[in-house]
N, C-alpha and C positions, 0 to 999 in steps of 0.2 A: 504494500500500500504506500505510494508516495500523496504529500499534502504539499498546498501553499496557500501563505496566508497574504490577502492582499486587500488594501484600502481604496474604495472605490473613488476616481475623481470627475467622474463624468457629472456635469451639473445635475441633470436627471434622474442620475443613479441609474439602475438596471431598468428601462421600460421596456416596452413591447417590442421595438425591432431589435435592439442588442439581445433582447431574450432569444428573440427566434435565432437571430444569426448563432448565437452561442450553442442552442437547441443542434442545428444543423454540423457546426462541429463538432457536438456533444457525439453525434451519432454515427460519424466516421467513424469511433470505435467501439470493441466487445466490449470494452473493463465497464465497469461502475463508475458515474462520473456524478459527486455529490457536491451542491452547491452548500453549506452551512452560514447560519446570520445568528447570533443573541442564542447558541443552543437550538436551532429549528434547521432543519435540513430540506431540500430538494431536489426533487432528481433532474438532472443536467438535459435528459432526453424529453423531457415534458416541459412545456413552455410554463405551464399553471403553474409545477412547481418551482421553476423559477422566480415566477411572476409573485407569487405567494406569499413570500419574502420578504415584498417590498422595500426590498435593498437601494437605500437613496445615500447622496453625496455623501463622503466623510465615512460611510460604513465602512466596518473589517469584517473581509470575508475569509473561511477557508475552503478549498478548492479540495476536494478528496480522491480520488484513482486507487478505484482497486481491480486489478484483474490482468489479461494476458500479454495487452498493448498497456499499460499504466504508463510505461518510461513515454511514448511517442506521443500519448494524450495527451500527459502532463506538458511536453514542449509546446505542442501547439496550440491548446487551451491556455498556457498562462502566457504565451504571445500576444494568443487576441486579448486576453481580459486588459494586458498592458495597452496597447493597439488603438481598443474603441473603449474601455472603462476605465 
């Protein structure tokens, strides 16, 4: 299982298109890919649970990978999170 922990700077915070786009990389891979906020978790391939969240400016999130692809998820999901969040 790798993690990262990262503060969101997007004015916005996570809405609806960075969810979906996130969504869509979520599911380029097998592993488990869990968004967490305040103890509450989401799952990375469902928008809802992203959305759910409501993860706005200034929040600390951590980013969780578990599974077969974790190393190559984790590069490319904590890219985008840097990128567009």
């Amino acid at each position: 299982m790798k993690e990262f922990t990262y503060t969101i700077t997007d004015p916005e915070g996570i809405h609806a298109r960075p969810a979906g786009e996130l969504v869509k990389v979520a599911k380029e891979f097998s592993c488990k890919v869990t968004l967490t906020k305040d103890g509450k978790s989401g799952d990375c391939k469902k928008i809802f649970g992203i959305m759910g969240l409501a993860v706005k400016n200034g929040n600390e999130v951590v980013m969780s990978f578990d599974g077969e692809d974790e190393d190559a998820a984790y590069e490319k999901i904590s890219a985008f999170m840097k990128e567009n969040l």
